[in-house]
C-alpha positions, 0 to 999 in steps of 0.5 A: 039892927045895924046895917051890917046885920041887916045885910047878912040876914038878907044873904042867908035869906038869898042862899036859902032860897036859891034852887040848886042849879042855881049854885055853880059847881066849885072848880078846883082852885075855888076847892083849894082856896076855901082849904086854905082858908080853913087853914088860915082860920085854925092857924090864927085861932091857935094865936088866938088861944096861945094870946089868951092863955099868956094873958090868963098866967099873966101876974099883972091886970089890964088896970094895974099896968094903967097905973103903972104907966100912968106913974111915969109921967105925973097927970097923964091919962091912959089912952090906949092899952093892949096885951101882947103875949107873942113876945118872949115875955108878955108884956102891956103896951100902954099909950099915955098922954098929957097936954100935947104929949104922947108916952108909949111904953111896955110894962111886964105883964108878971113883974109890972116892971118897964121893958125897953125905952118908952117912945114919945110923940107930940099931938101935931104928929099922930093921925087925925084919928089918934089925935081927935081921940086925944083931944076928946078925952080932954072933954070928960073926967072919966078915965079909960080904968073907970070903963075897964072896972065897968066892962069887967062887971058887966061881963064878969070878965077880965079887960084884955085892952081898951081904947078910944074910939070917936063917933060922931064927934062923941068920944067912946070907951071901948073895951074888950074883955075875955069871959070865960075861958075864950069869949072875946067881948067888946064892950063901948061906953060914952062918957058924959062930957065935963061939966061946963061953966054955969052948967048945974047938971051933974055928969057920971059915967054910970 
């Protein structure tokens, strides 16, 4: 149980336990600030739907846009994708990168075709976590689509996005997958790293 869980255990144990008289009537304001937070709440789960609902009619998959993307610039690897179904036509925004170099583009979700001008960066130019990230896909053979075909099995669901995401120095897949007709599912995987000189091991993502 991570420490998250195990403070939110520990909370509903305190409310439970409390008497009556030890919850203070809410004034007005509070009243109107959990009504508006309801609203919140139901107007970002009607994006929440809306979003899937453009990925489901959407012609392309999460893998088949990597590919795409990754065609544009021979030897680059996909390190970060997401589905964006707010704009007029769905699109995959796809990062890629290559020696010191980062790609972002925008393919179309139903034609698979480029949308837009692709936008370029170099490493020394990202945030430290961006570029510890690109560094350590360097370190292991594994692509970000050998993660998504694993997540997609375990959870017998469709990737929406994926990324990198480093932890302790260890470099994660993250995955997230819609199951169902709305379950959201975060998948992470660890790679093994390559292999190094004189090692007789042998490393597989499995």
């Amino acid at each position: 149980m991570s420490n998250k869980q195990r403070f939110a255990v520990l909370l509903l144990s305190l409310l439970a336990l409390a008497p009556p008289f030890a919850i203070p009537q809410l004034s007005a304001m509070q009243t109107a600030m959990q009504e508006q937070g309801t609203e919140d709440e139901r107007v970002q789960q009607e994006a929440v739907n809306r979003e899937l609902e453009a990925f489901r009619a959407a012609q392309l998959s999460l893998r088949q846009a990597m590919g795409i993307a990754e065609k544009l610039h021979v030897g680059s690897r996909t390190a970060d994708i997401s589905f964006d179904g707010a704009s007029g036509s769905p699109v995959y925004r796809v990062k890629t990168v290559r020696d010191n170099r980062l790609w972002e583009h925008a393919i179309d979700a139903k034609t698979g075709n480029t949308i837009g001008t692709e936008t370029a960066s170099r490493l020394k130019d990202l945030n430290s976590d961006d570029r510890n990230n690109v560094v350590a896909l360097r370190s292991v053979r594994q692509e970000l689509s050998d993660a998504v075909v694993i997540a997609e099995r375990a959870t017998s669901g469709k990737a929406i996005g994926g990324g990198l995401m480093t932890d302790n120095g260890k470099l994660n897949f993250v995955i997230i997958v819609v199951s169902g007709n709305s379950d959201l599912k975060q998948v992470v995987l660890e790679p093994p790293r390559a292999r190094t000189p004189g090692s007789n091991r042998h490393h597989g993502m499995r």
